[in-house]
C-alpha positions in Angstrom: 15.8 -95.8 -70.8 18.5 -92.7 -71.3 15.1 -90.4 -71.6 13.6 -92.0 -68.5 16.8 -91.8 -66.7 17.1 -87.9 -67.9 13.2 -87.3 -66.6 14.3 -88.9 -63.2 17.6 -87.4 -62.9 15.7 -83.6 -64.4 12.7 -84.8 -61.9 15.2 -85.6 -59.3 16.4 -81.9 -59.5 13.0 -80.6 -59.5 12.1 -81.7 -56.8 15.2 -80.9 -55.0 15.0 -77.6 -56.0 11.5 -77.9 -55.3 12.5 -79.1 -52.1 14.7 -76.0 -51.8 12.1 -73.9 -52.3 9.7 -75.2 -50.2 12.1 -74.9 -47.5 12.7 -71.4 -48.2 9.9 -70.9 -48.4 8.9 -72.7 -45.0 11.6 -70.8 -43.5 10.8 -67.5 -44.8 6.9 -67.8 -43.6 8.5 -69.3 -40.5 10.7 -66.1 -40.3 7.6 -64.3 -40.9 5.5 -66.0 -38.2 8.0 -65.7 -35.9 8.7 -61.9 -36.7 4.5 -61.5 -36.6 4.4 -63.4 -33.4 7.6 -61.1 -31.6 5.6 -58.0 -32.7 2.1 -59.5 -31.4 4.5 -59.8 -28.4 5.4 -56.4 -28.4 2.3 -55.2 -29.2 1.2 -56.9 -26.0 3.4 -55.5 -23.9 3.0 -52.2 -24.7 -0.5 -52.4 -24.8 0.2 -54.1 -20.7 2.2 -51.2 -19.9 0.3 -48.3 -21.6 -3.1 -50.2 -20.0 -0.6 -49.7 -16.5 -0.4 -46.5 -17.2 -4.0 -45.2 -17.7 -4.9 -47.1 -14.4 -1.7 -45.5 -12.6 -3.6 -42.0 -14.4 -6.9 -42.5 -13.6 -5.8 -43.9 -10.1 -4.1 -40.4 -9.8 -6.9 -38.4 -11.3 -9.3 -39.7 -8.9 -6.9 -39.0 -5.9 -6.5 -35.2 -7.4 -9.6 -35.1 -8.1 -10.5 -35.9 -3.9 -8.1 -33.5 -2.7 -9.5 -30.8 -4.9 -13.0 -31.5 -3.2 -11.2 -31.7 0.4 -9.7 -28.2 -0.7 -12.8 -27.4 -2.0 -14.2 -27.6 1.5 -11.9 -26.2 3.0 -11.7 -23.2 0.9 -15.6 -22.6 0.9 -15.7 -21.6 5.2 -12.7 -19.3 4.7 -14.5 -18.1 0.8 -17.8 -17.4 2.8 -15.6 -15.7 6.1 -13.9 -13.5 4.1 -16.3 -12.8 1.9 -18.4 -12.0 4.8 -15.5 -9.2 6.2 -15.2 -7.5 3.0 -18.9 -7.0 3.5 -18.8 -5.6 6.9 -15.6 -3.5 5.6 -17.8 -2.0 2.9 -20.0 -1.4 5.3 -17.7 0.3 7.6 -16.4 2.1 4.9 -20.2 3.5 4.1 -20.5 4.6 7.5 -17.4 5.9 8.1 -17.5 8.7 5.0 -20.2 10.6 6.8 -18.6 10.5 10.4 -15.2 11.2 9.0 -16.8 14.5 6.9 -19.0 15.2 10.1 -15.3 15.0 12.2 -14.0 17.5 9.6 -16.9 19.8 10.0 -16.4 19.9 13.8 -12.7 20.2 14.0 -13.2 23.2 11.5 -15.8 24.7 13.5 -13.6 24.2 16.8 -10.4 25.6 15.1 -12.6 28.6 14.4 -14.3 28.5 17.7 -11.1 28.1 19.5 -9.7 30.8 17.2 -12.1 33.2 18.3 -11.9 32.5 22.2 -8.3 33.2 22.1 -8.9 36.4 20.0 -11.6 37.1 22.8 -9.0 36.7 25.7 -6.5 38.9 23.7 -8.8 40.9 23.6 -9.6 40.7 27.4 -6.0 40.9 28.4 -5.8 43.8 26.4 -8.9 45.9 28.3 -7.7 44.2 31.1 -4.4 46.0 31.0 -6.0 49.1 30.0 -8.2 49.1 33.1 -5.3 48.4 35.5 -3.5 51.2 33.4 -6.7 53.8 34.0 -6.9 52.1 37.7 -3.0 53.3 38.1 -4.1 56.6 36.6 -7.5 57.4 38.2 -5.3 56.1 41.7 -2.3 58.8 40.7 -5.5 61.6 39.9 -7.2 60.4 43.2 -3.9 60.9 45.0 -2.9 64.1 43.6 -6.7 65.3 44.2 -6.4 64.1 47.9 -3.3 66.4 48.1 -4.7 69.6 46.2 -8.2 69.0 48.8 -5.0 68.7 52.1 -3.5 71.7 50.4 -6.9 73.6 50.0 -7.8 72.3 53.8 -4.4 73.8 55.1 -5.3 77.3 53.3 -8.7 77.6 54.4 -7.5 77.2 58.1 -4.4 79.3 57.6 -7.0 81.6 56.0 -9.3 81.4 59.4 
């Protein structure tokens, strides 16, 4: 009965400390669960929020996306306008080189043209003057002639 007693007493301890451990145990895969199950929460809610996110991105992306086309639009008119301006500019350009070169041509030809009149009416005023100078001088010769023919008149009738 003393070795039963010791089995039962040992047993008694066994399974107490069985017990023990099973409850450790219990608690520790119940800690674990519960720490699994807080990070399946958290895994959740990040997922929720990152999930928020992309839509909030894509949400935006499409909405940049439209504006881009709207500007788009409204770039392409004013793209094509001025595109179509620097063409005729070009084309003014082209055709004013040769006007511009034909413009220096003619004002070089009129400097020289308008050089040459006023050396001709230097000129003019210049044989003009010398005309008036002989007029002056042929009028004195005429003059003094007139008075050498009075003087010659007045000796031929004194000499009659």
């Amino acid at each position: 009965m003393g070795s039963y007693l010791g089995i039962i007493i040992s047993s008694g301890r066994q399974s107490t400390e069985e017990n023990e451990e099973d409850e450790t145990s219990r608690m520790a895969i119940s800690s674990l669960q519960a720490r699994e199950e807080e990070i399946q929460r958290r895994k959740m809610e990040v997922k929720e929020r990152v999930e928020l996110q992309l839509g909030r991105a894509e949400e935006e992306s499409r909405r940049l996306a439209q504006i881009s086309e709207e500007l788009e639009v409204l770039g392409d008119p004013l793209r094509k306008e001025v595109a179509t301006v620097r063409k005729r500019i070009d084309m003014a350009d082209r055709e004013l080189k040769p006007l511009g070169q034909s413009c220096q041509k003619k004002e070089k030809e009129y400097k020289e043209a308008l050089e040459a009149l006023n050396e001709k009416k230097k000129e003019k005023a210049l044989l003009v003057t010398a005309l008036m100078e002989s007029l002056q001088t042929l009028a004195e010769s005429d003059r003094l002639r007139l008075k050498k023919l009075d003087e010659l008149g007045k000796n031929i009738e004194s000499i009659q």
